[in-house]
C-alpha positions in Angstrom: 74.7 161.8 201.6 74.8 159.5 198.9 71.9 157.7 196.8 71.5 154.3 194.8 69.3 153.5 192.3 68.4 150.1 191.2 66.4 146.9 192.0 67.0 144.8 194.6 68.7 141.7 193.6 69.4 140.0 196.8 68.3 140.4 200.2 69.5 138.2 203.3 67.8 139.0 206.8 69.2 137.4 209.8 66.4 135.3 211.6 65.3 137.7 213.8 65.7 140.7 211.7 68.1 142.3 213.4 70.6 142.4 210.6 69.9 142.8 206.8 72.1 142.8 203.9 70.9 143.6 200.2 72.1 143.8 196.7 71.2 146.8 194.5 71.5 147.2 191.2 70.4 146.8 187.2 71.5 143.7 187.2 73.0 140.6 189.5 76.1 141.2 187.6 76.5 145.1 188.6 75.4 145.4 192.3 76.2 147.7 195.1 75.9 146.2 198.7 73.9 147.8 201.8 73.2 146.7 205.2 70.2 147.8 207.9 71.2 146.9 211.4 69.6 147.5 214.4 71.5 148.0 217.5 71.4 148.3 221.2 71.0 151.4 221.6 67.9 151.8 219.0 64.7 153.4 220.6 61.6 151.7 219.8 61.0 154.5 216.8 64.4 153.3 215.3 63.8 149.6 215.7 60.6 149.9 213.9 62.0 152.5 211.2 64.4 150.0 210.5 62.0 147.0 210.3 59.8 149.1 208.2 62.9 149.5 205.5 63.7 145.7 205.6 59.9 145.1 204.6 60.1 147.3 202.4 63.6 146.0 200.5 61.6 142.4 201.0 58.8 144.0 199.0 60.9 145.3 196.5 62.2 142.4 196.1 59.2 140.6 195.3 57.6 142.7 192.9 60.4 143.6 191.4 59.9 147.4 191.9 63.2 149.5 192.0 64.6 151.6 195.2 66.7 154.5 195.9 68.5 153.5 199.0 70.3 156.5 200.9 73.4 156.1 202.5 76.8 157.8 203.4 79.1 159.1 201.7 81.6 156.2 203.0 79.8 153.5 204.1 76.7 151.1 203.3 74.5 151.4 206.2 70.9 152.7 205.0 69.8 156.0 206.3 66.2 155.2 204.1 64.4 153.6 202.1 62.7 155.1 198.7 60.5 152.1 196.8 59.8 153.4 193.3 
């Protein structure tokens, strides 16, 4: 399990919210990128876990606070969410 540290510099939610993509980083110029998608096969607890971390990137976002996003080792999907 890996972490990232940084603000969020760019999020982009597909209407509906069933896709999110974000930007994280210290700056726009140096940016990792991350997804949160839900699926079919979610249960309701995962679809609202994974809601709950798009707000929370959104919120991040929006007051500038910085987040420790954990992920794999080899990929970019989000496991959680850490708002600092």
């Amino acid at each position: 399990m890996a972490a990232t540290t940084g603000l969020v510099q760019y999020l982009l939610v597909q209407p509906g919210g069933t896709y999110a993509c974000v930007y994280v980083g210290p700056s726009p110029a140096f940016v990792e990128a991350f997804f949160v998608m839900h699926e079919a096969t979610d249960t309701a607890h995962s679809d609202a876990f994974k809601a709950s971390m798009i707000d929370g990137l959104a919120q991040a976002l929006a007051s500038r606070r910085e987040v420790t996003v954990n992920h794999g080792d080899i990929d970019s999907r989000i496991d959680s969410l850490e708002l600092r």
